[in-house]
MIROTOR-27580 format. One record per residue (C-alpha): x, y negated, z negated; residue number from 1. Coordinates in Angstrom, 3 decimals. Each point is the difference from the previous one (the first is absolute). Example, Ala and Ser with C-alpha at 12.3 -4.5 7.8 and 13.67 -1.06 7.14 Angstrom:
// residues 2
<<12.300,4.500,-7.800>,1>
<<1.370,-3.440,0.660>,2>
END
This chain:
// residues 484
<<94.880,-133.303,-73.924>,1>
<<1.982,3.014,-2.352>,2>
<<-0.742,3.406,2.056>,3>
<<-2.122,1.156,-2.764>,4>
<<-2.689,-2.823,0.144>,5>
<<0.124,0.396,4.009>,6>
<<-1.071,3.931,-1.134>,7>
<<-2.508,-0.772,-2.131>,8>
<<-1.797,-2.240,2.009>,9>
<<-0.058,2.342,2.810>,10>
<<-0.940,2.941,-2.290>,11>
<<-2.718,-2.374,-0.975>,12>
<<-1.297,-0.990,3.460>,13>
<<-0.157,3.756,0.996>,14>
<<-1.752,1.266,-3.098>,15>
<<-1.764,-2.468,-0.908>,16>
<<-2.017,-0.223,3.124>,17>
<<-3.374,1.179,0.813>,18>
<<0.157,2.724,2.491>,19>
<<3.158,1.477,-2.371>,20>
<<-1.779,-0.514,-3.151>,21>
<<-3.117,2.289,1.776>,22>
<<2.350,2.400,1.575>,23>
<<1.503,0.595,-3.221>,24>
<<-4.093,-0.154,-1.958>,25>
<<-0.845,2.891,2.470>,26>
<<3.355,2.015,-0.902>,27>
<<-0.786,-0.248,-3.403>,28>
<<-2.874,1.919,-0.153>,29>
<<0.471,4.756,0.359>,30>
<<3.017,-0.219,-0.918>,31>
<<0.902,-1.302,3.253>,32>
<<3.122,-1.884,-0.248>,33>
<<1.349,3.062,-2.221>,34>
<<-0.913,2.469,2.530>,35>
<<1.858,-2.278,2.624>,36>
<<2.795,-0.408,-1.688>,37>
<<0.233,4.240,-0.260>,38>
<<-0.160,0.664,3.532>,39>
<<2.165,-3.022,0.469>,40>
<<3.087,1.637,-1.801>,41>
<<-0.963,3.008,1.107>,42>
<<-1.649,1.460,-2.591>,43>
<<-3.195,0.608,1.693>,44>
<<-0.559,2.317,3.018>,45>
<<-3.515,0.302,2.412>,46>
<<-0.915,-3.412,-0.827>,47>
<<-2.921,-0.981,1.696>,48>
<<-0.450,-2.936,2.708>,49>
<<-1.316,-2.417,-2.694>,50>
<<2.908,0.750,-2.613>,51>
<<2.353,-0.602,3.017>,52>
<<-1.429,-3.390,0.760>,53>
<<0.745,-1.004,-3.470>,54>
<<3.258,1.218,-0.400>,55>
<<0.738,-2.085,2.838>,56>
<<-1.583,-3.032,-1.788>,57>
<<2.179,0.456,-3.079>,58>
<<2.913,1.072,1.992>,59>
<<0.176,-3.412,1.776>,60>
<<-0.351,-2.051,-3.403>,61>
<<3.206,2.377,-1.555>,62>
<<2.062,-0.749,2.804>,63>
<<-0.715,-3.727,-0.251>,64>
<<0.436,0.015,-3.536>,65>
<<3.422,1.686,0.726>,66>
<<0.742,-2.329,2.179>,67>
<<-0.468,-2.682,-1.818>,68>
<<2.168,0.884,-2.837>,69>
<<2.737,1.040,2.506>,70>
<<-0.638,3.826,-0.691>,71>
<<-0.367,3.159,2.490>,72>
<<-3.368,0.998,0.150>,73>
<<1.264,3.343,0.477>,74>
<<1.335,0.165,-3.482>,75>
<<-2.772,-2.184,-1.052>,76>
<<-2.209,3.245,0.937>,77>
<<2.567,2.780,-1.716>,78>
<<-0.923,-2.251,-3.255>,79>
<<-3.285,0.582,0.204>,80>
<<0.553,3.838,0.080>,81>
<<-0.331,-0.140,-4.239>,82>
<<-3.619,0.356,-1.126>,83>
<<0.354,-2.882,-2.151>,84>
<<1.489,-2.805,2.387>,85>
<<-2.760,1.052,2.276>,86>
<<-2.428,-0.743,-2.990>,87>
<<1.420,-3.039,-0.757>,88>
<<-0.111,-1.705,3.743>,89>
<<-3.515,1.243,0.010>,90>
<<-0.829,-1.929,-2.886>,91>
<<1.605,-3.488,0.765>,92>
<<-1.855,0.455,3.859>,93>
<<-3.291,0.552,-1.768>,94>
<<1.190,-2.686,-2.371>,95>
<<0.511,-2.229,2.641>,96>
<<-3.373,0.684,1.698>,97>
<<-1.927,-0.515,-3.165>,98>
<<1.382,-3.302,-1.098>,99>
<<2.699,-1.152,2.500>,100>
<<3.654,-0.592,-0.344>,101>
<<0.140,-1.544,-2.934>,102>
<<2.721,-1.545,-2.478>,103>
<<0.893,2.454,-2.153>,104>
<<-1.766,2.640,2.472>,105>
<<-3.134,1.627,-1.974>,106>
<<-0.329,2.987,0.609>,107>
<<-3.287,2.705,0.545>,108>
<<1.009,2.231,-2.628>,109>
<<2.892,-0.298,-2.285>,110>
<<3.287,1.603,0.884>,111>
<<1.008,0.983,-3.406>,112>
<<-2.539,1.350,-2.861>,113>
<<1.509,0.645,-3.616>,114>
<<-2.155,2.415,-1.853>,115>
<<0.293,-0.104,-3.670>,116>
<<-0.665,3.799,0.092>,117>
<<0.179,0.373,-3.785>,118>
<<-0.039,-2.257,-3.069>,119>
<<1.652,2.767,-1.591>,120>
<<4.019,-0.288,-1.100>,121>
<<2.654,1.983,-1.579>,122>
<<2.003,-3.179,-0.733>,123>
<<-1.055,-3.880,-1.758>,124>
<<1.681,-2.915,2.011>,125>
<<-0.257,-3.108,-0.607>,126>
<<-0.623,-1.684,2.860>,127>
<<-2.367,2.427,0.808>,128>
<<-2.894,-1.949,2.500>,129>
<<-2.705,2.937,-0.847>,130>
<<0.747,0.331,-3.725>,131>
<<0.151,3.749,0.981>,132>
<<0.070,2.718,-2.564>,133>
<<-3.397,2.383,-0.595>,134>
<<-2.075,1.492,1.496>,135>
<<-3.243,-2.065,1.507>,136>
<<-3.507,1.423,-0.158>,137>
<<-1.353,-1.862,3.238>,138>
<<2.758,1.227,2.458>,139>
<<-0.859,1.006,2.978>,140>
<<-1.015,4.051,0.636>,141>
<<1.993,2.235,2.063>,142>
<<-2.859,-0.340,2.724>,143>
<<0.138,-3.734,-0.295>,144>
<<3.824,-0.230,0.654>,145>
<<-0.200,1.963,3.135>,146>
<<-2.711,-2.484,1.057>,147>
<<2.467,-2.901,-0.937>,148>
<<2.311,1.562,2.843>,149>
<<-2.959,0.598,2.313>,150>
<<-1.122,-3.686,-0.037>,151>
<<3.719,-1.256,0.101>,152>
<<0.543,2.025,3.071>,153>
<<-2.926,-0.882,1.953>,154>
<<0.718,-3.364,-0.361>,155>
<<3.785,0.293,1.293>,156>
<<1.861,-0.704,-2.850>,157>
<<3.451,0.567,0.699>,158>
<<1.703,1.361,-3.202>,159>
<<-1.433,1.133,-3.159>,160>
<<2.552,-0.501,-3.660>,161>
<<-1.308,2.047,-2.970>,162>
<<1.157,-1.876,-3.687>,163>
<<-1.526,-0.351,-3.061>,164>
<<0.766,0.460,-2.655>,165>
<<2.008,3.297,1.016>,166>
<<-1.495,1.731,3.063>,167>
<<1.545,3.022,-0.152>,168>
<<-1.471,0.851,-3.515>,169>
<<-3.278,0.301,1.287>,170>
<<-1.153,3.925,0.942>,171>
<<-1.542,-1.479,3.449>,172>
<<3.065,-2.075,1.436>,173>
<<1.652,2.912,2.035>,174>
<<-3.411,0.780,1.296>,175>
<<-0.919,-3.021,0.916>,176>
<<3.301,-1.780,1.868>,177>
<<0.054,3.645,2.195>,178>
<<-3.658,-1.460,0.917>,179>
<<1.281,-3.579,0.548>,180>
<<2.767,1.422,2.526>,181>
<<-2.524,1.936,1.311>,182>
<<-2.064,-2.747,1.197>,183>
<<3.222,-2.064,1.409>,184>
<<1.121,-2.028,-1.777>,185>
<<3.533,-0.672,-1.851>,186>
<<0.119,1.170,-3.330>,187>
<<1.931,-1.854,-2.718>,188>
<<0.243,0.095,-4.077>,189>
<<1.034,-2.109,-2.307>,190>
<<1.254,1.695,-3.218>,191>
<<2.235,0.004,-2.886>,192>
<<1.936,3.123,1.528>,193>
<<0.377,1.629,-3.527>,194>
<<-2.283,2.806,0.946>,195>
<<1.628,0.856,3.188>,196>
<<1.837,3.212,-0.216>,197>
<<1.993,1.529,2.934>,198>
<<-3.031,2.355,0.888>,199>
<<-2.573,-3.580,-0.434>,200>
<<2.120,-1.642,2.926>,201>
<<-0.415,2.672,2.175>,202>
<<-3.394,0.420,-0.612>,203>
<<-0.649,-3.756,1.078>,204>
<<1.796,0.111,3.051>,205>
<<-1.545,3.016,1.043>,206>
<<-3.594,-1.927,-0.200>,207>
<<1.001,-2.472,1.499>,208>
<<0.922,-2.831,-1.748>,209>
<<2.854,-1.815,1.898>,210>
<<0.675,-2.907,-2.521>,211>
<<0.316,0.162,-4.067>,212>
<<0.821,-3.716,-1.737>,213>
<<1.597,0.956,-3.684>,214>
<<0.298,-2.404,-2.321>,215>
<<3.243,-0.929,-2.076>,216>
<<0.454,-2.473,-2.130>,217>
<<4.001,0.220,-0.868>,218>
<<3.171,1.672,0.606>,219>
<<0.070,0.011,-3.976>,220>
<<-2.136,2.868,-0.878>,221>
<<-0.814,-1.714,-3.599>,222>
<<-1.338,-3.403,1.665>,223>
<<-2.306,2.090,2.441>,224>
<<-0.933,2.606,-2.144>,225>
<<-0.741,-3.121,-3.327>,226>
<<-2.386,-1.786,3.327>,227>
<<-1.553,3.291,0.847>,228>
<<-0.941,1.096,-3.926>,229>
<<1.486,3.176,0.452>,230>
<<3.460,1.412,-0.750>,231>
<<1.555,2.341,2.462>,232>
<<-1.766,-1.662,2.652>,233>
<<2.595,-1.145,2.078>,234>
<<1.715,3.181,0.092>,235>
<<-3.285,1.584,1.406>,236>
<<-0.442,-2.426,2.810>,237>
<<3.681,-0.153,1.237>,238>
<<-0.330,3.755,-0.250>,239>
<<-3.222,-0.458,2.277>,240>
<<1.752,-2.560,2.480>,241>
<<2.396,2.370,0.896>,242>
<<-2.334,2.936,0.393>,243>
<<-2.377,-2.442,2.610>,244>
<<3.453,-0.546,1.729>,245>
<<0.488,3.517,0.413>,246>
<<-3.607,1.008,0.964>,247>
<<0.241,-2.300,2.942>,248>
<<-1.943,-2.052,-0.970>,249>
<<0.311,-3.974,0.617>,250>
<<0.985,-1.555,-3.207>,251>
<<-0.016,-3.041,-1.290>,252>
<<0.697,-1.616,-3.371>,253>
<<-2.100,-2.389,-1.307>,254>
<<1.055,-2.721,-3.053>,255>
<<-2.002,-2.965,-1.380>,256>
<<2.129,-2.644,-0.739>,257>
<<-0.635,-1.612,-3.690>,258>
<<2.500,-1.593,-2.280>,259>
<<0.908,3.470,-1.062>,260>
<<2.087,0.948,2.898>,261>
<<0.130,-3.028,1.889>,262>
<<3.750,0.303,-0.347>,263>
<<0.232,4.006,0.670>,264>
<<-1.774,-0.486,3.536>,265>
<<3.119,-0.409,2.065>,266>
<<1.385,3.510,-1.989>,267>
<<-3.959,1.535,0.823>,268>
<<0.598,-0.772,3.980>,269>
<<3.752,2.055,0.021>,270>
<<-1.475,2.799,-2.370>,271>
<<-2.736,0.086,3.066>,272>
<<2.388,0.358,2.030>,273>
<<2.302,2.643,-1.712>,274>
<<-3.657,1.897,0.016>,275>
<<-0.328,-0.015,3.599>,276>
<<-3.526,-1.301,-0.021>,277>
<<-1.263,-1.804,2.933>,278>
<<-1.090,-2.714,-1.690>,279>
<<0.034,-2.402,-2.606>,280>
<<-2.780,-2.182,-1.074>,281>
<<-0.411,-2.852,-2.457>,282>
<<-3.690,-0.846,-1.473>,283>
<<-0.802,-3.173,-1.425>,284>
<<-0.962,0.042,-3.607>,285>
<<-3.879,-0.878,0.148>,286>
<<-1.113,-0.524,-3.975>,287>
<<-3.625,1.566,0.081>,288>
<<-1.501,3.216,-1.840>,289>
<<2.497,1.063,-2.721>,290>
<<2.703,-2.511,2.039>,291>
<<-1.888,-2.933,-1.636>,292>
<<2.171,1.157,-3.272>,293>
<<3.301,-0.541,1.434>,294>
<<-0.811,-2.992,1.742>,295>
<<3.245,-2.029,-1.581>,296>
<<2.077,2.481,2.480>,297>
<<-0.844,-1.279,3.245>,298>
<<3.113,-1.111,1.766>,299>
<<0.167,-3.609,0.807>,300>
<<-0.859,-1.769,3.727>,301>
<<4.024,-0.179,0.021>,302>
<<0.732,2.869,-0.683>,303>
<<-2.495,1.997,2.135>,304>
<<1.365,-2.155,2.711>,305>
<<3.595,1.263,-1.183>,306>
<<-1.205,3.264,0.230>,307>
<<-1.449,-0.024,3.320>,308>
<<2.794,-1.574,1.824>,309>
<<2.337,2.658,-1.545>,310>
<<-2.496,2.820,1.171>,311>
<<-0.243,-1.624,3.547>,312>
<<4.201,0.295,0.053>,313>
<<-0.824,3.786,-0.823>,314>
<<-2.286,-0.203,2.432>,315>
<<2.484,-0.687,2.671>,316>
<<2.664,2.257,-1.090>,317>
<<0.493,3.347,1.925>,318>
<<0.232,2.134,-2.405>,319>
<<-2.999,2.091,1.015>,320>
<<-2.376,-1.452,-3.486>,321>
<<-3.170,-1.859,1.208>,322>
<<-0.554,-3.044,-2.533>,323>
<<-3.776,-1.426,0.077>,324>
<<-1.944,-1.631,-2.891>,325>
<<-3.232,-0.528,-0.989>,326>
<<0.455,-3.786,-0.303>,327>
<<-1.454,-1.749,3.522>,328>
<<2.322,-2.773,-0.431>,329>
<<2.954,2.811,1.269>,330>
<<-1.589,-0.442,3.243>,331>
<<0.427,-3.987,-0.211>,332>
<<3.400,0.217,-1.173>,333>
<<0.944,2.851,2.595>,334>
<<-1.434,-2.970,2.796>,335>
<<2.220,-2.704,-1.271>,336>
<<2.867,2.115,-0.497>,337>
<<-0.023,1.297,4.130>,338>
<<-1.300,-3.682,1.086>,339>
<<3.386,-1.043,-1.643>,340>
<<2.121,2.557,1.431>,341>
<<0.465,1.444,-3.140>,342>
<<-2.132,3.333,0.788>,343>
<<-1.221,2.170,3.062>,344>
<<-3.193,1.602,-1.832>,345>
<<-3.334,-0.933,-1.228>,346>
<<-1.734,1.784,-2.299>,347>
<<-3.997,-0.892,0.032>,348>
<<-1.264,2.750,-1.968>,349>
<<1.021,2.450,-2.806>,350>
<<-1.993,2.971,0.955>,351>
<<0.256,0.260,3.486>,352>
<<3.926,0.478,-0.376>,353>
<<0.541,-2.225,2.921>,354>
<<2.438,-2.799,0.921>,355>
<<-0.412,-2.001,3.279>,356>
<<2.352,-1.163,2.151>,357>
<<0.880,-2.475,2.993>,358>
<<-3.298,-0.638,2.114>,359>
<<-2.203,2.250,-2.773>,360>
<<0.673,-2.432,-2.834>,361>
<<-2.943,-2.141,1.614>,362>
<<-2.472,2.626,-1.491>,363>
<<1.304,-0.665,-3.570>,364>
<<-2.995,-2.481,-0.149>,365>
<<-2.487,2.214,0.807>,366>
<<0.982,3.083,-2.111>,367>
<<2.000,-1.508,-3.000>,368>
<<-0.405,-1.378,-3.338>,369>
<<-2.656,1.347,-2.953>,370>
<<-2.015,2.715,1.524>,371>
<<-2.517,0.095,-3.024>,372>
<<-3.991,-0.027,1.542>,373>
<<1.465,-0.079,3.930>,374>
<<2.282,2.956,1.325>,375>
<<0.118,1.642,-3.751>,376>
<<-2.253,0.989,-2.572>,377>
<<-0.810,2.389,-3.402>,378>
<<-1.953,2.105,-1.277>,379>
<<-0.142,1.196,-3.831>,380>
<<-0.302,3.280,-1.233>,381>
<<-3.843,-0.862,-0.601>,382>
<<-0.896,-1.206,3.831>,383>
<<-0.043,-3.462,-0.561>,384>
<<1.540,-1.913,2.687>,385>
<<2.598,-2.809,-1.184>,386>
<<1.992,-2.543,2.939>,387>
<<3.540,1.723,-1.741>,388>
<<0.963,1.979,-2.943>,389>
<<1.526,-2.886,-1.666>,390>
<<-3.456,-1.971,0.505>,391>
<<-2.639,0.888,-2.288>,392>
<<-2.779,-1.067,1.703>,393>
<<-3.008,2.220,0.781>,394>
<<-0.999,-0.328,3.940>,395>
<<-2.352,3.147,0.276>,396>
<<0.095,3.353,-0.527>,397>
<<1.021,2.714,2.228>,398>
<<-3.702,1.478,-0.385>,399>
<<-1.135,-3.387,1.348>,400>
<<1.444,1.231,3.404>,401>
<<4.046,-1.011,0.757>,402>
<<-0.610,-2.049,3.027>,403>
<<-2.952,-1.635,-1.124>,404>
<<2.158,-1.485,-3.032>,405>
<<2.988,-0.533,2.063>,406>
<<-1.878,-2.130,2.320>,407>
<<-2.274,-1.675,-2.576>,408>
<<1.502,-0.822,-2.844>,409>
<<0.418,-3.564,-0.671>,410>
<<3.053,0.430,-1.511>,411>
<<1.416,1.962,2.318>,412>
<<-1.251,-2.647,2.773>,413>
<<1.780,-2.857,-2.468>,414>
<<3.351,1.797,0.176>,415>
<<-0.225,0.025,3.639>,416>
<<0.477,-3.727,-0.009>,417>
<<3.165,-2.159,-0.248>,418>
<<-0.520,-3.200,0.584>,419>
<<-1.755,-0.592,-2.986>,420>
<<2.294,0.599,-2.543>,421>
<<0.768,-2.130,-2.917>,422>
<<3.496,-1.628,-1.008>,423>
<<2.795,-0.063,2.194>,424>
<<-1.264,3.078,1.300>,425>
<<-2.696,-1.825,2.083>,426>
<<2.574,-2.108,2.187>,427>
<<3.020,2.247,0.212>,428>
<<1.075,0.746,3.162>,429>
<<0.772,3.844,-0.886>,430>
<<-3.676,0.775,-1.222>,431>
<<-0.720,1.967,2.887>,432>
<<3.290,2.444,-0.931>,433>
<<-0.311,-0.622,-3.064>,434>
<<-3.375,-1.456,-1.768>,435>
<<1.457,1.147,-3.702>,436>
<<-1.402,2.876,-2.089>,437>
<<-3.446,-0.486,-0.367>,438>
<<0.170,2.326,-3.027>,439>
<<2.552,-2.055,-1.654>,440>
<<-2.490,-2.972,0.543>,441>
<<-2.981,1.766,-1.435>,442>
<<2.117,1.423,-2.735>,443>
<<1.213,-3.571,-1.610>,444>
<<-2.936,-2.278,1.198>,445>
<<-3.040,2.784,0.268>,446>
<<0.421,-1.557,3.943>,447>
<<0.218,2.020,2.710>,448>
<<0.757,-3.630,1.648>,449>
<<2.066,-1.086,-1.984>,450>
<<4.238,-0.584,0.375>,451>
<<2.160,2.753,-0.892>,452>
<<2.174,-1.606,-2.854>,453>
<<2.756,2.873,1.041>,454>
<<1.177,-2.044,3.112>,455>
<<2.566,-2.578,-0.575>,456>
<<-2.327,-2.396,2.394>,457>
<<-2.825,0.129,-3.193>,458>
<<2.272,-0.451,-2.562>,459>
<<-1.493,-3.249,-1.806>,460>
<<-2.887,3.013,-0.745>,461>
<<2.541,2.258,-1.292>,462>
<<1.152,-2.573,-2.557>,463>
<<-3.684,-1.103,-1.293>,464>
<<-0.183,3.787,-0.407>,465>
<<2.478,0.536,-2.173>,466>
<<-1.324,-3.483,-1.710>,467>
<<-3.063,1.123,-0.776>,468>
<<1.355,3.540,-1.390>,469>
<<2.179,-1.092,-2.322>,470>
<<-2.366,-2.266,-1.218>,471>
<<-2.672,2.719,-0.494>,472>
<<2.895,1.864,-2.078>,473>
<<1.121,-2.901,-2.484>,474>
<<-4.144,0.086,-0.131>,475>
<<-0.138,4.036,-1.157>,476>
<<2.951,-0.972,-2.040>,477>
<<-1.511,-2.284,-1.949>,478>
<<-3.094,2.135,-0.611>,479>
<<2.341,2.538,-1.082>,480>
<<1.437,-2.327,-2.417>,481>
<<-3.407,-1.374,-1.332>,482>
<<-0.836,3.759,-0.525>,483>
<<2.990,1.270,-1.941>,484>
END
């Protein structure tokens, strides 16, 4: 028996037990376990005898947790000093007392919440999964935005990532991120970057945001500024890279890989790194919304598997660039390559920004592979409630209560699930890491079951893919024929 399976089973026997599962029930409720895990670090003074009491509860289960994964629970403790890695145990524990340990672990509240804060945009990209651009009518008032961050709060999510569209075109962003902060948790945006001056960066750090994702496409400023629809836009955003850099801020560069610059990704990672970003990060090309139109430049299942092998050498590198992607088959193909020797790090999850290790790769199971519906979740500039940005499908609306949707939602519940997928998907042995993007799956069968055709494990559904589009274009021209 591997060390890894001996730690899950005993993680399993001791929290998936009665007594532990109550312990951890009661905890859940005042904000105990967060007020525990203050005066634990030592964040909270004249605690009284019954916040004592518990701290001692959740004090034992750290250091046996540390234990387990061959860690000191002293420094296991001095982690837990940041506001948001307190959050985040606090959610898996109530997590765990809801539904159990589970495979992938769901979760009480999601960690990660992407807020389409705007559907308004200074640029026109093509892959662009909210067909951004105007102004909408229905989106939400000032007032309703800072009770978006009141429910989101309450219910412990973790991190908050404004997007649109462009965030930082709306008159209420600034406003409402301080807010965000405010209430605890870690601020991120995802933007463009060609609006970020010098005096911009400095303004988001000093709210508080601690994490911006830009997006390039190229390290040719024609290709990148041809996919964005505007000239001059690359210019802007390296300009706006470098000013995020300076402010302090933790940057990160973000590229979706098409057959546009499929070859210029290896030149995008050393640009990264001439940047001095922190990260780099490569989203899979999801054809929904105005993406639908460029669906001909998804990347092949060989390719992407090209791709993430390369990024998981990057990966490995020291040269002070973190390399991630969006794809959950990264986290399959970082397992394979450290079960062959090949590798020391797994990567189970894009946003988290974490890679495991030695006794800790046992938890890649329970936290990796598509988050969509079970530790992440969006919300659209409107309220509505979808499982991910990429996924167009309407679970609630955040005026229907967040929580109540979170829990309820049958579609949420459905993504929850693994062992019900469809193609090879449903037997393979990573599904658990892995489980493919259910967005991908929704995108090219309408699915959320469904096989990604992006992994090179579904690739018999890649090729009656591309069958069945090129047959549907001799079809259009033929009608354009007939016409003329």
């Amino acid at each position: 028996m591997s060390k890894e399976t001996d730690i899950i089973l005993s993680l399993n026997k001791t929290l998936n037990n009665p007594i532990t599962r109550g312990i951890l029930r009661y905890l859940s409720k005042k904000n105990r376990l967060e007020e525990s895990l203050e005066y634990l670090v030592g964040l909270k003074e004249n605690a009284g005898i019954g916040c004592r009491m518990n701290s001692f509860l959740v004090g034992t289960a750290i250091k046996y947790g540390a234990k387990a994964f061959g860690r000191n629970d002293t420094a296991f403790l001095e982690y837990f000093k940041d506001i948001t890695t307190r959050k985040g145990l606090a959610n898996v524990l109530k997590g765990i007392a809801k539904y159990g340990v589970t495979r992938p672990q769901k979760l009480y509240a999601p960690f990660l919440v992407v807020w389409d804060f705007t559907s308004m945009c200074n640029l026109r990209c093509k892959h662009c999964y909210s067909s951004a651009g105007k102004f909408a009518p229905d989106e939400l008032t000032k007032e309703e935005k800072y009770n978006v961050i009141d429910q989101l709060a309450d219910a412990g999510v973790v991190a908050v990532a404004f997007s649109g569209g462009e965030p930082l075109i709306s008159k209420d962003f600034f406003e409402i991120a301080k807010y965000a902060h405010e209430r605890g948790m870690y601020v991120s945006v995802a933007s463009n970057g060609t609006l970020i001056t010098k005096e911009v960066a400095k303004k988001l750090r000093r709210i508080g945001v601690r994490y911006i994702e830009i997006s390039l496409d190229s390290t040719d400023p024609e290709v990148h500024d041809e996919f964005r629809g505007v000239k001059g836009a690359w210019g802007k955003t390296v300009q706006g890279i470098k000013n995020c850099v300076e402010a302090g801020i933790t940057t990160c560069i973000a590229t979706t890989a098409t057959k546009y610059n499929y070859e210029d990704i290896p030149k995008m990672v050393d640009l990264a790194i001439k940047l001095k970003v922190d990260r780099f990060i490569h989203f899979n090309f999801i054809p929904t919304r105005r993406g639908r139109e460029i669906l001909d430049q998804d990347i092949t299942p060989e390719q992407r598997e090209r791709l993430l092998n390369f990024l998981y050498d990057k990966l490995e590198e020291d040269n002070g660039l973190q390399v991630f992607s969006t794809a959950p088959q990264f986290a399959r193909i970082s397992l394979e390559r450290v079960e062959s020797g090949e590798g020391e790090d797994v990567a189970p999850t894009h946003f988290a920004g974490v890679s495991l290790k030695g006794k800790a790769v046992a938890l890649a199971d329970f936290i990796g592979g598509c988050g969509a519906g079970r530790i992440y979740c969006s919300i659209e500039y409107n309220g509505d409630i979808q499982p991910c940005v990429f996924m167009p499908i309407k679970a609630g609306n955040i005026k229907n209560g967040f929580l109540n949707v979170w829990e309820n939602s049958e579609v949420m519940k459905k993504l929850r699930e693994r062992d019900d997928l469809e193609g090879e998907c449903h037997d393979c042995p990573y599904r658990y890491i892995c489980g493919g993007c259910r967005a991908r799956a929704y995108a090219y069968f309408n699915d959320i079951k469904a096989p990604d055709p992006g992994c090179v494990c579904n690739a018999r559904y890649w090729e009656e893919i591309k069958k069945t589009e090129e047959k549907k274009e001799e079809k259009r021209e033929e009608e354009t024929l007939i016409t003329v």
